[in-house]
C-alpha positions in Angstrom: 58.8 -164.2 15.2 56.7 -167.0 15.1 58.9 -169.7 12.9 57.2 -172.1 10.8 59.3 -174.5 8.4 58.1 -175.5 4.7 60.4 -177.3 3.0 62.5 -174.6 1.6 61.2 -172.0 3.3 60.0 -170.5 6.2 56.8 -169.0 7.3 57.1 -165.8 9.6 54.5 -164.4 11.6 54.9 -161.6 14.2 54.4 -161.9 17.5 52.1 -159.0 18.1 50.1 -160.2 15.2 49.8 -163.5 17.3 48.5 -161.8 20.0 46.2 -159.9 18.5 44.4 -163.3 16.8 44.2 -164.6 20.3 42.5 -161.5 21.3 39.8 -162.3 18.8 39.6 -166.1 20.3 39.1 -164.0 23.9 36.2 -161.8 22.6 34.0 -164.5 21.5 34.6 -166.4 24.7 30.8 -167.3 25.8 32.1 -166.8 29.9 32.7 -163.5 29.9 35.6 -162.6 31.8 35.5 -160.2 34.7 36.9 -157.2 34.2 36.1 -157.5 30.5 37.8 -154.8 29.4 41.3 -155.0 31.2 41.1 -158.8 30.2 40.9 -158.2 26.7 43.2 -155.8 25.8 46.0 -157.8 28.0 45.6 -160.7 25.5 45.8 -159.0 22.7 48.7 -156.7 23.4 50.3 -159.3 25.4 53.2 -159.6 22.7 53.5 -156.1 22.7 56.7 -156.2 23.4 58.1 -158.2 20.1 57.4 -155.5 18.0 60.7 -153.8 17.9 62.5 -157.3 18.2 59.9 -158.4 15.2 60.5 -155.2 12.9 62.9 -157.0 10.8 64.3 -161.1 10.1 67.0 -161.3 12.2 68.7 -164.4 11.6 70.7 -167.3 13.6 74.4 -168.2 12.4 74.5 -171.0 14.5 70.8 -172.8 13.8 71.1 -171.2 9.9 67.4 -170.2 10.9 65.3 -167.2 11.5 65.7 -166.3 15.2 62.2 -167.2 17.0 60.3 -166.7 19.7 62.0 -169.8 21.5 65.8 -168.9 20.9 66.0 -165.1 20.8 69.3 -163.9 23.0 68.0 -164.1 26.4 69.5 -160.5 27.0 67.4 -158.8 24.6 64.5 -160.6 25.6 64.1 -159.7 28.8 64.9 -155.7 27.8 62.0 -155.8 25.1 59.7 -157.3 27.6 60.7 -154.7 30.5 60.2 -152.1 27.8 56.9 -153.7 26.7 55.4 -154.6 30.3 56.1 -150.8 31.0 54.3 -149.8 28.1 51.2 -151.5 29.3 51.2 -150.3 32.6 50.9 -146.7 31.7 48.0 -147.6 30.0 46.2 -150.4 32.1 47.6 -151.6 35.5 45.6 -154.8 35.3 46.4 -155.8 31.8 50.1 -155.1 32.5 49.8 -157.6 35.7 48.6 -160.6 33.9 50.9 -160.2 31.0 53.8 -159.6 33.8 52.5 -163.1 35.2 52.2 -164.5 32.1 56.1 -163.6 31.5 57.4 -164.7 34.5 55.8 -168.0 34.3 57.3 -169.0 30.8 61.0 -167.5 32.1 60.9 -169.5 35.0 59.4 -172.4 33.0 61.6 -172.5 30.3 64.8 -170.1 31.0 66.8 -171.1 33.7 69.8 -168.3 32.8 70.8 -165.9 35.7 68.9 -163.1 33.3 65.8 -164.8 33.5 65.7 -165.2 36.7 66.5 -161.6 37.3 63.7 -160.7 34.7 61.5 -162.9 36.5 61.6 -161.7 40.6 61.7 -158.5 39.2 58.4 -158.9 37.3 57.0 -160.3 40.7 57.7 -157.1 42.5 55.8 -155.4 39.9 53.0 -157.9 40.6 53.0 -157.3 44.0 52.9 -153.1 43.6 50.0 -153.5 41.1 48.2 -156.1 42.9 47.9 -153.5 46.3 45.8 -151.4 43.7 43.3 -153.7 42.9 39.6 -154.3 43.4 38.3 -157.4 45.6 36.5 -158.4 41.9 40.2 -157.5 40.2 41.9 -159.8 42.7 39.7 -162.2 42.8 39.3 -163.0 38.5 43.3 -162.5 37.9 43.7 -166.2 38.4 41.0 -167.3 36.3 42.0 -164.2 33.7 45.5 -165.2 33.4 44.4 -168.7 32.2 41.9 -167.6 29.5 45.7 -165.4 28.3 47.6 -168.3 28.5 44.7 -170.7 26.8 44.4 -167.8 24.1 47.8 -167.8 23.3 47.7 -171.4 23.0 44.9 -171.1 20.0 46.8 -168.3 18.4 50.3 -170.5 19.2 48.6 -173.9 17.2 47.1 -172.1 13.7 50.4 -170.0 13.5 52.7 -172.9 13.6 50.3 -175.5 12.3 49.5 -175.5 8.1 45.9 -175.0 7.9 43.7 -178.2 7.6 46.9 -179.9 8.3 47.3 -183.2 10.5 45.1 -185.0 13.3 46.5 -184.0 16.9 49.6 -181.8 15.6 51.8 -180.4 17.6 52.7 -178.4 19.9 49.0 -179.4 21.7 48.9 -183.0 20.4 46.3 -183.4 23.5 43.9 -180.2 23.2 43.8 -177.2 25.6 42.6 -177.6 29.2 40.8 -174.3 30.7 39.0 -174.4 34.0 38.3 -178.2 34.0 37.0 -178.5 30.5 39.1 -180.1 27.3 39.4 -178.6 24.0 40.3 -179.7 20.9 40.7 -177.9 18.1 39.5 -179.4 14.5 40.1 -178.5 11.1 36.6 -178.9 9.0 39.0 -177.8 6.2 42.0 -176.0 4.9 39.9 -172.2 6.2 38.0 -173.4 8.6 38.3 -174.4 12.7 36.0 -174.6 15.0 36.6 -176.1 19.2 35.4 -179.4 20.3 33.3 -178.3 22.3 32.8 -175.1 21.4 33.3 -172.2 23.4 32.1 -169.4 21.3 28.9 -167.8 21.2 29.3 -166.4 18.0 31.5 -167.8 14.7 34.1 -165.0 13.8 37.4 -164.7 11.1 40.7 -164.2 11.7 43.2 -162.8 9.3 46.8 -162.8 10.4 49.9 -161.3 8.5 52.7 -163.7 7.5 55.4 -163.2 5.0 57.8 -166.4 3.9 61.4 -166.2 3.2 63.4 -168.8 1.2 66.5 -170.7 3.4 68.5 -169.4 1.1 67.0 -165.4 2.7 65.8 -164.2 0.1 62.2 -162.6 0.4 59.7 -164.6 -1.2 56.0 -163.3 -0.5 54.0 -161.4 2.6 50.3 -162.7 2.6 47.2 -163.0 5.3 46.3 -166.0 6.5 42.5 -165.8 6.9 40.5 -168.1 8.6 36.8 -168.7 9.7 36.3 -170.0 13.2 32.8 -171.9 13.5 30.7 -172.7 16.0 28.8 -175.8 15.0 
């Protein structure tokens, strides 16, 4: 889950339903990336994986919070992405490469345990097997592919954990997003709608995105959709 703290409450939004609103930031990108397809459907199934972990609030005795993204037991982790990862590549090679790269990154980044590690050369192996099966133009773009993911994710990440029309430079990208030598910075024109300094679009689109909130005292308190208009000017 994607955790975001009110102050008696918590906002929940699943990962997969993450992903699939920074698929929608990915579609609209005016630089088209190359293989389109593949691309696309790696970003928006690249949490693919959470949706078992994300089927029910699972909570955590020792933080007296929802269990998030961040501290979900590192064992389990690692399974539901194996699990997930193996999913994708019966259905596209490609798109299970980047989100593989994208997963290894982040464990290496910020695990450090024995079973990310693991996890991690592991998912390098599997790199290297579906990277002997690529075109020179597959190749080539995986790079430049597996930054628009990771930028993408970064979009979805800030108006999932971020109240809408909320404050100047919040976190957890006080400083913008950086993609292929160009800064952006996301503003809020009001509490519905966003739009990219500069923009990046070349068309304005919506994005609606399940939540549901539960009191800290557990109890169930509403499921909603956050919908939003992302503008271009």
């Amino acid at each position: 889950m994607i955790i975001r703290e009110r102050s008696d409450s918590y906002v929940l939004i699943k990962q997969h339903d993450h992903a699939l609103a920074a698929g929608e930031f990915a579609r609209r990108w005016a630089k088209r990336p190359l293989p389109l397809d593949s691309t696309l459907y790696a970003i928006a199934n690249h949490d693919v994986a959470w949706q078992g972990p994300d089927a029910e609030v699972r909570w955590n005795e020792e933080t007296g919070q929802p269990y998030s993204f961040v501290d979900y037991p590192p064992p389990e982790k690692v399974e539901a992405y194996a699990e997930g990862l193996d999913w994708l590549e019966e259905r596209d090679s490609y798109a299970a490469c980047l989100c593989s790269m994208h997963y290894e990154t982040l464990l290496r980044r910020f695990g450090g345990g024995e079973v990310e590690e693991r996890f991690a050369d592991g998912e390098f192996q599997r790199q290297e097997r579906l990277r002997a099966r690529m075109s020179g133009e597959e190749l080539e773009n995986l790079e430049r592919n597996l930054g628009l993911l990771r930028l993408c994710d970064g979009l979805s990440l800030f108006v999932c954990l971020n109240e809408p029309g909320g404050e100047e430079d919040p976190p957890p990208y006080p400083e913008g997003f950086e993609f292929e030598g160009e800064r952006y910075r996301p503003v809020w024109e009001d509490r519905s709608t966003l739009r990219l300094e500069p923009n990046p679009f070349y068309e304005p689109f919506g994005l609606v995105i399940p939540y549901q909130t539960v009191g800290k005292d557990r109890r169930p308190i509403e499921s909603g959709r956050l919908e939003l208009r992302v503008v271009t000017s």
